[in-house]
BAVO-942414 format. One record per atom (N, C-alpha, C, O, CB): chain; atom name; residue number from 1; x, y, z; residue in one letter. Coordinates in Angstrom, 1 decimal. Glycine has a CB too. Layout:
BEGIN
R  chaine  atome  num       u       v       w  residu
R       A     CA  NUM       X       Y       Z       A
...
END
This chain:
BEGIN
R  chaine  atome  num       u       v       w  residu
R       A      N    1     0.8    -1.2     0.0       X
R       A     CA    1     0.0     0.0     0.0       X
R       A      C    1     0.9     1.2     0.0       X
R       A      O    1     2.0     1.3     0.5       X
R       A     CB    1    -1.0     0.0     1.2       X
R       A      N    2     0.2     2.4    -0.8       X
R       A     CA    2     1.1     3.3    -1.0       X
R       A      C    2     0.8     4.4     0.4       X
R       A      O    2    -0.1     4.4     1.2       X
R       A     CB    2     0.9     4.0    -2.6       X
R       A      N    3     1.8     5.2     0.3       X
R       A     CA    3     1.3     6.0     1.3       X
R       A      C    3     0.0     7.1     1.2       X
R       A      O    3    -0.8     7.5     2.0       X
R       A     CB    3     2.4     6.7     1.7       X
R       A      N    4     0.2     7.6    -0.5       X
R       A     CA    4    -1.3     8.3    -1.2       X
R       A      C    4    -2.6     7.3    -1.0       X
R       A      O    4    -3.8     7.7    -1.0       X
R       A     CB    4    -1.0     8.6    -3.0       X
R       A      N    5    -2.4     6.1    -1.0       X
R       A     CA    5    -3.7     5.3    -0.6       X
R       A      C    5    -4.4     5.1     0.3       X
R       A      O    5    -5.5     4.6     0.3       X
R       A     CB    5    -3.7     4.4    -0.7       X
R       A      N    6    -3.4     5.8     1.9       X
R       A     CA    6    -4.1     5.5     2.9       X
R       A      C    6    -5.0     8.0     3.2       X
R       A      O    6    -4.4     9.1     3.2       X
R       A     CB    6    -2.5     4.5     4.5       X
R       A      N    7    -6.5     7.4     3.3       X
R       A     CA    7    -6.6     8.8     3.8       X
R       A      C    7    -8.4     8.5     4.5       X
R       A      O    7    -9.0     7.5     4.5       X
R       A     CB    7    -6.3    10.3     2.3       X
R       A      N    8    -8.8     9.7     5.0       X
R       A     CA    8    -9.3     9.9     6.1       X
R       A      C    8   -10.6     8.9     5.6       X
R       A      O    8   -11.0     8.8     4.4       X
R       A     CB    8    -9.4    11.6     6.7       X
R       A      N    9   -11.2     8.3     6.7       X
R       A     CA    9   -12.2     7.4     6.6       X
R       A      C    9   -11.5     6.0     6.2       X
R       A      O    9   -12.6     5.3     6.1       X
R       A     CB    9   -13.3     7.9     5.6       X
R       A      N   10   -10.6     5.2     6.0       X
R       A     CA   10    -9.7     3.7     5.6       X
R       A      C   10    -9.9     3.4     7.1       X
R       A      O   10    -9.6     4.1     8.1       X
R       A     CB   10    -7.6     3.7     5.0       X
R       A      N   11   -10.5     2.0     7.0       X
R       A     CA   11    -9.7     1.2     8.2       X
R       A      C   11    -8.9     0.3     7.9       X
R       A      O   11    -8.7    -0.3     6.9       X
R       A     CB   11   -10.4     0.7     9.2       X
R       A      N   12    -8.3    -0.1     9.4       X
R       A     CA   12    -7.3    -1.0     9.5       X
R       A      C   12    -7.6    -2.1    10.5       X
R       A      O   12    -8.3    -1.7    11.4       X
R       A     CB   12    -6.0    -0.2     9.9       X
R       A      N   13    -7.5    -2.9    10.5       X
R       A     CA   13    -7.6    -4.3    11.4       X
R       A      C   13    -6.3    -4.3    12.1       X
R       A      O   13    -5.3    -4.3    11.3       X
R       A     CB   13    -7.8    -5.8    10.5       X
R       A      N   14    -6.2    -4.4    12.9       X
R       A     CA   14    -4.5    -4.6    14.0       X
R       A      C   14    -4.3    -5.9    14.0       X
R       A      O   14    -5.0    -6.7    14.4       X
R       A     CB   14    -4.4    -4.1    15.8       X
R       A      N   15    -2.7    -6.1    13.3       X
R       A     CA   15    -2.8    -7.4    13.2       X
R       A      C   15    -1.5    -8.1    14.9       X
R       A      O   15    -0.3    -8.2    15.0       X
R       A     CB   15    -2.0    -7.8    11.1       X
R       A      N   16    -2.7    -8.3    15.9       X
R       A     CA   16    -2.7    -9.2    16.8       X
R       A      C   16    -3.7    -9.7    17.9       X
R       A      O   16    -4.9    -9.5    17.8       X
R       A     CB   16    -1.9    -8.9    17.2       X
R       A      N   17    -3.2   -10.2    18.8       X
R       A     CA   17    -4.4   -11.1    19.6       X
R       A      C   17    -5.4   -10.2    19.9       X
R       A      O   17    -6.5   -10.8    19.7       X
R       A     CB   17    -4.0   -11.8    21.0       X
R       A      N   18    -5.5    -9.0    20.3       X
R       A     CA   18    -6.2    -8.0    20.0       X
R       A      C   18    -6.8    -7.4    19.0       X
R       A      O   18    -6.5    -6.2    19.1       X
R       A     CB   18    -5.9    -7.5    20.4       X
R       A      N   19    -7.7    -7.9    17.7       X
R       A     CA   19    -7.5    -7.1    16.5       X
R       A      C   19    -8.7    -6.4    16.2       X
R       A      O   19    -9.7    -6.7    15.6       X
R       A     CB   19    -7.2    -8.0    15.4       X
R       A      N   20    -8.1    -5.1    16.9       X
R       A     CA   20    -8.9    -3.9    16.7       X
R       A      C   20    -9.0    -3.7    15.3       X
R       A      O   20    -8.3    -4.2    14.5       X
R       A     CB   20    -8.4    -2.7    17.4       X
R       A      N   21   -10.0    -2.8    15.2       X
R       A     CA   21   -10.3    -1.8    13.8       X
R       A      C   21   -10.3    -0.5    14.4       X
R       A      O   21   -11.0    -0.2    15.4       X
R       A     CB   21   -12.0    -2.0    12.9       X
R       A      N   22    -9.4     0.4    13.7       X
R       A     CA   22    -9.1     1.4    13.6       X
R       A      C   22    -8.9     2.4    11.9       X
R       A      O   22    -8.1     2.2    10.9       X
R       A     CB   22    -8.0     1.1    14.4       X
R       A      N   23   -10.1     3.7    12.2       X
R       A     CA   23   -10.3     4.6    11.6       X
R       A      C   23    -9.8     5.6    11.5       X
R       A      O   23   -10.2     6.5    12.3       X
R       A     CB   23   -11.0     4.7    11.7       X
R       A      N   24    -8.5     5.9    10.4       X
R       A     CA   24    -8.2     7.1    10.0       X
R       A      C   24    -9.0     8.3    10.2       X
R       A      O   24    -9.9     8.5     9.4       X
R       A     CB   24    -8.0     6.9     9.0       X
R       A      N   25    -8.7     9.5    11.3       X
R       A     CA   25    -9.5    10.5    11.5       X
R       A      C   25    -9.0    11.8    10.7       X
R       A      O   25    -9.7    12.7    10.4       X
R       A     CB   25    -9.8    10.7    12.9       X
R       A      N   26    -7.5    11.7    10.4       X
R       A     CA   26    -6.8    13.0    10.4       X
R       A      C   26    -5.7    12.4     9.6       X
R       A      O   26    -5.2    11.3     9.7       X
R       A     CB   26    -6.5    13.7    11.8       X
R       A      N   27    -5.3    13.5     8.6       X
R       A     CA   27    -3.6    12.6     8.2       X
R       A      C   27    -2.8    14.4     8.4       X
R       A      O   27    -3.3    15.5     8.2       X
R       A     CB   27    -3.3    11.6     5.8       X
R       A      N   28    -1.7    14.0     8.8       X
R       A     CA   28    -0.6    15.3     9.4       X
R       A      C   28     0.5    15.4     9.0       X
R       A      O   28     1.1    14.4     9.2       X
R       A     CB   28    -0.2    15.2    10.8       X
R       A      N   29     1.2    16.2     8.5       X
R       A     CA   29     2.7    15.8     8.5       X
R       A      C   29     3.5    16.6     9.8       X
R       A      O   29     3.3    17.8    10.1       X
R       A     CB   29     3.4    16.4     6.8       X
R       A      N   30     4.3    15.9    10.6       X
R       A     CA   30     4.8    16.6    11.5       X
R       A      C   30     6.3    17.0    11.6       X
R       A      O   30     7.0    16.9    10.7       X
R       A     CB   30     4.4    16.0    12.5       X
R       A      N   31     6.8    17.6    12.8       X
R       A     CA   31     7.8    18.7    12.9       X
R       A      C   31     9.2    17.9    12.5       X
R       A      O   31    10.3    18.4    12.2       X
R       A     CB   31     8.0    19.5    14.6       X
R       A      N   32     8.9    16.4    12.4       X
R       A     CA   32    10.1    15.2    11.8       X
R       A      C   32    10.0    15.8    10.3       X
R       A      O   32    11.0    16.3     9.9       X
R       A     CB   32     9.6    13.2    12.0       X
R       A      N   33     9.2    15.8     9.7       X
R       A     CA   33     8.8    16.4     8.4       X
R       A      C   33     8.0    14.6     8.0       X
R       A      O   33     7.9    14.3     6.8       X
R       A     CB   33    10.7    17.3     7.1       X
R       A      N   34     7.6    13.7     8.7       X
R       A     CA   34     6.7    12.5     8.2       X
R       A      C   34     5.8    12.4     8.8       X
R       A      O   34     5.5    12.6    10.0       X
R       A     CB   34     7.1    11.2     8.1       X
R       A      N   35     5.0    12.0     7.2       X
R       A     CA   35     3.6    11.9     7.4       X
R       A      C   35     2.8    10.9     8.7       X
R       A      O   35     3.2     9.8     9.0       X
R       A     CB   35     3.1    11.3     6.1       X
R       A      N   36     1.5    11.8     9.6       X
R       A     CA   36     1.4    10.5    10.6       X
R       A      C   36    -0.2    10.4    10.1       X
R       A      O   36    -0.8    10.8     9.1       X
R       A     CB   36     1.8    10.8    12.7       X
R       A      N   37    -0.5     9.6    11.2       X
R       A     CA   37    -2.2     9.6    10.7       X
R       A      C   37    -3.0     9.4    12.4       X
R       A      O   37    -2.7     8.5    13.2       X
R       A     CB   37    -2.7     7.8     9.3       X
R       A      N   38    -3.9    10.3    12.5       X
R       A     CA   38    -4.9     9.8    14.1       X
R       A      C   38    -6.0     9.0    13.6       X
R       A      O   38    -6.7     9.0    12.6       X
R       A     CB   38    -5.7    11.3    15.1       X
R       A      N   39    -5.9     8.3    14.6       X
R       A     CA   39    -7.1     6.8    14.5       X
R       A      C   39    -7.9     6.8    15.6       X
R       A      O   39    -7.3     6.8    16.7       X
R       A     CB   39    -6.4     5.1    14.4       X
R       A      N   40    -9.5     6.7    15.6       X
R       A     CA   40    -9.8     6.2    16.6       X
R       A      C   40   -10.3     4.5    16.5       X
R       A      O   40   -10.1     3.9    15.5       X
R       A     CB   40   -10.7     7.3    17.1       X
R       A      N   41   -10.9     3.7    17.6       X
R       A     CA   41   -10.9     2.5    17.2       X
R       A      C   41   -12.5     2.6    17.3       X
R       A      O   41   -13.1     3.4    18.0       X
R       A     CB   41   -10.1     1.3    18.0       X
R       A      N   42   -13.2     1.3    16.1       X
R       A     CA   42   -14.4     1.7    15.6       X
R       A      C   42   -15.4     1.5    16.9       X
R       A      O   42   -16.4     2.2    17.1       X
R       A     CB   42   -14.9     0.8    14.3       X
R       A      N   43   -15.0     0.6    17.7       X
R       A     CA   43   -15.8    -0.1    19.3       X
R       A      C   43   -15.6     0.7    20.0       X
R       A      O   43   -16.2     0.3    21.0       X
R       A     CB   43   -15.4    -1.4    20.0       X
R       A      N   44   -14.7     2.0    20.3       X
R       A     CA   44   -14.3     2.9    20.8       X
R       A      C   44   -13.7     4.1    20.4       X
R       A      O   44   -12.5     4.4    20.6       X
R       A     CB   44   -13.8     2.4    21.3       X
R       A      N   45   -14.7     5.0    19.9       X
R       A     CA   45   -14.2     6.1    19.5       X
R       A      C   45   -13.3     7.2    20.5       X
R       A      O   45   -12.6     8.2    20.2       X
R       A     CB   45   -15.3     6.6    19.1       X
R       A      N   46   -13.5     6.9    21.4       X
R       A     CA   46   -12.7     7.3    22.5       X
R       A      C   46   -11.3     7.0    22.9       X
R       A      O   46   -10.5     7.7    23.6       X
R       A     CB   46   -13.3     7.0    23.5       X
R       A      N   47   -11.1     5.7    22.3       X
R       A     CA   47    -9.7     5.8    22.2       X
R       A      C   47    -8.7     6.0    20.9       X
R       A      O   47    -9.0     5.5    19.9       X
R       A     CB   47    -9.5     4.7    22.8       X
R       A      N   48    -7.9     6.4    20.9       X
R       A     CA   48    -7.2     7.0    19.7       X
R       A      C   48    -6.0     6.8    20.0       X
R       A      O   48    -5.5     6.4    21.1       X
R       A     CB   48    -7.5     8.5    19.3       X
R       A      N   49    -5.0     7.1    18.6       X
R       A     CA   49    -3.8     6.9    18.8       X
R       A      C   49    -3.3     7.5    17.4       X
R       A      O   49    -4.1     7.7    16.5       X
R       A     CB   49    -3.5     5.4    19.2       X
R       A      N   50    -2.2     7.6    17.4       X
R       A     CA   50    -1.3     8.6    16.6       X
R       A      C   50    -0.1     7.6    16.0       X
R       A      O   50     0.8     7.1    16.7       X
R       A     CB   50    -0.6     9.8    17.7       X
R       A      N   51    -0.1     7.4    14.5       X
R       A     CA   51     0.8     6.6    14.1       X
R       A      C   51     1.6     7.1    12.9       X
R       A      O   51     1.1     7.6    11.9       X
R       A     CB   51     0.3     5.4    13.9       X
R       A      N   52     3.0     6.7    13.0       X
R       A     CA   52     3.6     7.1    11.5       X
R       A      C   52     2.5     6.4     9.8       X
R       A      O   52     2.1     5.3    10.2       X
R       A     CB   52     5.6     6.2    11.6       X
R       A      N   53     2.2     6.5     8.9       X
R       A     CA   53     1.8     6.2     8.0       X
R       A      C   53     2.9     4.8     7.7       X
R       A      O   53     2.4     3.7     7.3       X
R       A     CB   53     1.7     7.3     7.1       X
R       A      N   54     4.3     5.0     8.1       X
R       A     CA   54     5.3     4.0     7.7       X
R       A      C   54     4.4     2.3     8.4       X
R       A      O   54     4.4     1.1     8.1       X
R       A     CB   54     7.1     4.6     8.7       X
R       A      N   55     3.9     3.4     9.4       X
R       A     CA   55     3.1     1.8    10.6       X
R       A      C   55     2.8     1.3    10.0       X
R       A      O   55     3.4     0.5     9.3       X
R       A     CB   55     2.0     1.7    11.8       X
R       A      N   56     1.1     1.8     9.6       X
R       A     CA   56     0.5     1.6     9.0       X
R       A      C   56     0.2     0.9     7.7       X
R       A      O   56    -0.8     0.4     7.3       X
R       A     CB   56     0.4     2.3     9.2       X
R       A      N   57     1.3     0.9     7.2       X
R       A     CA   57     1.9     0.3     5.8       X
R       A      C   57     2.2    -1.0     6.2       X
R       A      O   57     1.7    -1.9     5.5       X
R       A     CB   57     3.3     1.2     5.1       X
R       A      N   58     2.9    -1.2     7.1       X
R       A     CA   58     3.3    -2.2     8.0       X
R       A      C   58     2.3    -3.7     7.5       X
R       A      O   58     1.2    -3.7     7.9       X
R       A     CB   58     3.0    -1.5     9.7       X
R       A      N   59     2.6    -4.5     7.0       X
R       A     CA   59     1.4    -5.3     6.8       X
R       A      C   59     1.7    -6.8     8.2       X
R       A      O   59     0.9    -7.7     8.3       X
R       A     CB   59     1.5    -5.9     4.8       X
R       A      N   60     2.8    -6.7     9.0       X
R       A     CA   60     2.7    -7.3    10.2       X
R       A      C   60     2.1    -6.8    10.7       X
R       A      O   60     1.2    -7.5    11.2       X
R       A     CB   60     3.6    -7.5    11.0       X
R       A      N   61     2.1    -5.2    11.0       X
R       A     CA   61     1.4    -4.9    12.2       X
R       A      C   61    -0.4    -4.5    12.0       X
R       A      O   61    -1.3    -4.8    12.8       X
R       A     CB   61     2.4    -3.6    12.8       X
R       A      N   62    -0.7    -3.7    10.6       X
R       A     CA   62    -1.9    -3.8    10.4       X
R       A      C   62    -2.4    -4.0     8.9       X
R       A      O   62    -1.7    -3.7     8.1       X
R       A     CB   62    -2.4    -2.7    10.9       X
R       A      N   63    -3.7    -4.6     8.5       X
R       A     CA   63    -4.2    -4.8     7.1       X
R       A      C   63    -5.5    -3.8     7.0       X
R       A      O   63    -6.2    -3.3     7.8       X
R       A     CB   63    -4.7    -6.5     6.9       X
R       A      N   64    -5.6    -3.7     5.7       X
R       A     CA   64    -6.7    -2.7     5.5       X
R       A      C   64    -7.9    -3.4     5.5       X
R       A      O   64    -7.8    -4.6     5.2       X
R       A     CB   64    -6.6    -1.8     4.2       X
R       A      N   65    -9.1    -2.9     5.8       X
R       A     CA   65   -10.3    -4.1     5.3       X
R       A      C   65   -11.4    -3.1     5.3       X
R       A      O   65   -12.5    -3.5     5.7       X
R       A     CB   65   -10.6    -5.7     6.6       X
R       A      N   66   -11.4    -1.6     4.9       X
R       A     CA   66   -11.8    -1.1     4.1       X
R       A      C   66   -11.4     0.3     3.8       X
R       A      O   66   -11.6     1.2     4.6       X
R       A     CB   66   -12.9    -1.3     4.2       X
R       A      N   67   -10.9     0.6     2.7       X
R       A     CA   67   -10.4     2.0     1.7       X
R       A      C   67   -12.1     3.2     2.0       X
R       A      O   67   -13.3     3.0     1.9       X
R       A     CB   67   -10.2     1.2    -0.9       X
R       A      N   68   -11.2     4.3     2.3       X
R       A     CA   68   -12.2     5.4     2.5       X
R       A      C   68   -13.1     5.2     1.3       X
R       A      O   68   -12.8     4.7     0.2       X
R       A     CB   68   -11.5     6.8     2.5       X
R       A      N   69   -14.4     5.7     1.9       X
R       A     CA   69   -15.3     6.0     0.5       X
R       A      C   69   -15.2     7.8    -0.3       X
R       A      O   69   -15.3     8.9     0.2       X
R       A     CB   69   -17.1     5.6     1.0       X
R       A      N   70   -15.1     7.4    -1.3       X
R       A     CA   70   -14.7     8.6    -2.4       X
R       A      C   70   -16.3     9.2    -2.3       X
R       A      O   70   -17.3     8.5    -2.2       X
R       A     CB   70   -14.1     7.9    -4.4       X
R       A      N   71   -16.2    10.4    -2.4       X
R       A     CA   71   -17.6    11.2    -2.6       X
R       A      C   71   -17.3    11.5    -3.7       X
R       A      O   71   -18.1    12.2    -4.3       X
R       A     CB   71   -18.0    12.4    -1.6       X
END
């Protein structure tokens, strides 16, 4: 996955014994100058978390299992 493929509304499945789904809320570039992305998790919008896009890409750590919808 490219990094232009991941944007706001994609989720992700966390790939471990815990396998949350987590929703792209925000994509950022920060003061490192790389891109991150805020997620909250779909069973819990309350909890969130902040990740490099590099994570994300990550196909150990998470899989997509659905691409934002295009308006």
């Amino acid at each position: 996955m490219r990094q232009d493929d991941i944007s706001v509304g994609t989720c992700f499945q966390q790939v471990s014994a815990r396998a949350f789904i987590w929703r792209v809320l925000r994509l950022f570039e920060a003061i490192d100058g790389r891109p991150y992305a805020v997620l909250d998790r779909i069973d819990n919008p309350s909890d969130q978390k902040t990740l490099a896009l590099h994570g994300l890409r990550d196909r150990a750590l998470f899989r997509v299992i659905a691409p934002a919808e295009t308006a």
